[in-house]
C-alpha positions in Angstrom: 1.1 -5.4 -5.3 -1.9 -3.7 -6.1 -3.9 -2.5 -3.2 -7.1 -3.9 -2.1 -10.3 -1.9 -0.4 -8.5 -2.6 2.8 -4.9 -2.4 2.2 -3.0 0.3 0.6 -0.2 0.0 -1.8 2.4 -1.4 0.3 0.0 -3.8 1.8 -0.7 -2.1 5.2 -4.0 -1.3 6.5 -5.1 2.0 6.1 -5.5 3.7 9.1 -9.3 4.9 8.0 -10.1 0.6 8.2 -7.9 0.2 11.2 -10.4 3.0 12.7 -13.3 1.7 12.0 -12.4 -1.8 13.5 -11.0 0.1 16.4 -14.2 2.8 17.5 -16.5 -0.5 16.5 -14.8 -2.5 19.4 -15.0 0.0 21.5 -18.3 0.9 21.3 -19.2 -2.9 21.8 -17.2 -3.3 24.8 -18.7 -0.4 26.5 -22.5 -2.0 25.2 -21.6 -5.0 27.0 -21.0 -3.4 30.2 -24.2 -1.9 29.8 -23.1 1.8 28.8 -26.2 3.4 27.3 -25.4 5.2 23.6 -25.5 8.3 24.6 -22.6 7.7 27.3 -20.4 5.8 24.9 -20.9 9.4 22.8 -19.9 11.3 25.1 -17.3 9.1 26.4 -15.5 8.7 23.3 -16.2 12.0 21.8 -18.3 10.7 18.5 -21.9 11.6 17.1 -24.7 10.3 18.5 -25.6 8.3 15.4 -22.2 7.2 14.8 -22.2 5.3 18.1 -25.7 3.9 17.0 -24.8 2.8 13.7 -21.8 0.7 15.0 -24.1 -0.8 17.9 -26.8 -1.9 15.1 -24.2 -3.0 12.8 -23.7 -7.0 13.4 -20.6 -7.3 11.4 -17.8 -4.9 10.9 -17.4 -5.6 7.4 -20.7 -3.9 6.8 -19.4 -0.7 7.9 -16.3 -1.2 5.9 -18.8 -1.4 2.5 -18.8 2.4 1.5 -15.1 2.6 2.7 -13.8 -0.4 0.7 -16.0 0.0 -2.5 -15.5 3.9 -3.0 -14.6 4.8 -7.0 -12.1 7.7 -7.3 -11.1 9.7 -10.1 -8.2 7.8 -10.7 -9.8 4.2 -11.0 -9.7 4.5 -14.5 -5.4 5.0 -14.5 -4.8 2.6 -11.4 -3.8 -0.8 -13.5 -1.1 1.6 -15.5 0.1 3.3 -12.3 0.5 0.5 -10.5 2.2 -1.4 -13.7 5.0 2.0 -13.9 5.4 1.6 -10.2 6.3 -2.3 -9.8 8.6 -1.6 -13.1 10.6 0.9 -11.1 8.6 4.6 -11.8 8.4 6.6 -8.7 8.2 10.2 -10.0 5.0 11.4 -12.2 7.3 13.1 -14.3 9.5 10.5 -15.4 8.5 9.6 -19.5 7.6 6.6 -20.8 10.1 4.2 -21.9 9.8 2.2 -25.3 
């Protein structure tokens, strides 16, 4: 199975998603009980303008665009990688088979 933007290669969340969705509820739970930013900062120990950009943000999946649609070096070589994997490779080293 080849890994989405939000799940890695075994299908699981990553944790860095599962954080986001996490600190987000948090933050909006504490803005509904009328915490001002600067207390939900210092209460959960995040920047300033971390805490603002989740309170601004109406949908969670906005956060999750630079996470999600972030190109790596190894974009190029995923489709083989994860073709050697599902066919049984789990060691770099291991050759090519005819």
């Amino acid at each position: 199975m080849a890994p989405d933007g939000t799940n890695d290669v075994n299908g699981r969340p990553r944790r860095i998603i599962a954080g986001i969705r996490e600190r987000r509820q948090a933050v909006h739970e504490l803005l509904s009980h009328g915490c001002p930013l600067r207390g939900i900062s210092r209460d959960l120990q995040l920047d300033y303008y971390t805490i603002r950009r989740h309170a601004r943000t109406p949908d969670v999946d906005d956060l999750l665009v630079k996470v999600t649609s972030r190109r790596t070096l190894l974009d190029d070589f995923k489709p083989n990688i994860y073709k050697r994997f599902a066919e049984g490779c789990h060691n770099a080293g291991q050759p090519d088979l005819p």
